[in-house]
C-alpha positions in Angstrom: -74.4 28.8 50.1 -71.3 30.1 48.3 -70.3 33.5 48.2 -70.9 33.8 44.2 -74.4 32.6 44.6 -75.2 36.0 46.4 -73.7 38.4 44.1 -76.5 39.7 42.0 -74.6 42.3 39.8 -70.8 40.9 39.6 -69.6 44.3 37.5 -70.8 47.8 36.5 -69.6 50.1 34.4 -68.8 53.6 34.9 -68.5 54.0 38.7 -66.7 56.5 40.6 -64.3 56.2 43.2 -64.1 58.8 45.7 -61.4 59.1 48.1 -59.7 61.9 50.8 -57.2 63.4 49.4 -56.9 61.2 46.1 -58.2 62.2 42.9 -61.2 60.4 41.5 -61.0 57.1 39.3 -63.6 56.2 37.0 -63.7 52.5 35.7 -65.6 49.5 36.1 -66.3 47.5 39.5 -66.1 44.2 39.6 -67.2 42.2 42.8 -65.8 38.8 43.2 -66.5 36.0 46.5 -63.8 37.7 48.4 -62.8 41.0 46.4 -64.3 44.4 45.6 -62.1 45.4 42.3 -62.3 49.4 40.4 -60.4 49.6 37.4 -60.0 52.1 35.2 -58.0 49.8 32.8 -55.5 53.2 32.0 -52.0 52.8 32.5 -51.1 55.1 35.8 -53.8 55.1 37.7 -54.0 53.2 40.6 -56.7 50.2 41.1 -58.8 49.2 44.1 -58.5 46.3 45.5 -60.6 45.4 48.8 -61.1 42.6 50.6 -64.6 42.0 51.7 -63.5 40.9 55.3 -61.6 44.8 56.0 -65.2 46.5 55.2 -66.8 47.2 58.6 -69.7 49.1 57.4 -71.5 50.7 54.7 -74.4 53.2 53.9 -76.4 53.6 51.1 -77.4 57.2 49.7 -79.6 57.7 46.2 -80.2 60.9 44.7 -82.3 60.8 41.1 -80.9 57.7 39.6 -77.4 58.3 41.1 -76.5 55.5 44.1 -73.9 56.3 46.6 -72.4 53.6 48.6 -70.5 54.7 51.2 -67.9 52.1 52.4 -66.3 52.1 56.2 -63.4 50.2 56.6 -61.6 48.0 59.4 -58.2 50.4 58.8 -60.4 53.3 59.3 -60.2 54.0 55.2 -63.6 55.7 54.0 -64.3 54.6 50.2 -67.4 56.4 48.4 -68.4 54.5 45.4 -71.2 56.7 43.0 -73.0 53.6 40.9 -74.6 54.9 38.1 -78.6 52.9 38.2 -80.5 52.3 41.6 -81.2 48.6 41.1 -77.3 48.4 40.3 -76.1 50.5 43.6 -78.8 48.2 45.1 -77.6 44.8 44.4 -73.9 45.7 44.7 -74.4 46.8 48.4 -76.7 43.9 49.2 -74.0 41.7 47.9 -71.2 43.4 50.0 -73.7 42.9 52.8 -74.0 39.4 52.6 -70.0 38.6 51.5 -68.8 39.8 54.3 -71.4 39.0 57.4 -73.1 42.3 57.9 -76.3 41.1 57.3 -76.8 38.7 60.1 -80.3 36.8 58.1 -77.6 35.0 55.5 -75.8 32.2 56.7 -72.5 30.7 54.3 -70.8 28.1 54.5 -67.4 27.7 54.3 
């Protein structure tokens, strides 16, 4: 199975980016085979690019329709991500899952 074949949602609009001691970025995000991608697509502010393979963990928090992944990284790095739309915030963090080898059940070749 190729890693595109498991991303149900490749790109929502309007998430936010929450990060310590950063000020918030509000853009799209885009997940690729081997990328998680924000952009706000404004000139100076910064972009997000993470490779699946430095995410260690994540946790999933929904409150109303609001999703909150919470994103725990190999450098130590702690990424909150609020997806607007459950089934959104549902399928993005099931596809992070399963790019990167945190959920054991899906098996990719390479």
């Amino acid at each position: 199975m190729e890693f595109a074949e498991l991303i149900k949602t490749p790109r929502v609009d309007g998430v936010v980016l929450r990060r310590p001691f950063l000020p918030t970025v509000e853009g799209t995000l885009c997940l690729t085979g081997h990328h998680l991608i924000l952009s706000s697509r404004q000139d100076n502010t910064e972009e997000l690019w993470l490779l699946h393979a430095n995410i260690d963990a994540i946790e999933k928090r929904f409150v109303g329709s609001l999703g909150t992944i919470i994103v725990k990284c190999k450098d130590l790095r702690v990424i909150q991500l609020d997806i607007p739309g459950m089934e959104e915030c549902l399928n993005i963090a099931s596809s992070i899952e399963n790019n990167n080898g945190i959920n054991p059940s899906v098996e990719i070749d390479l």
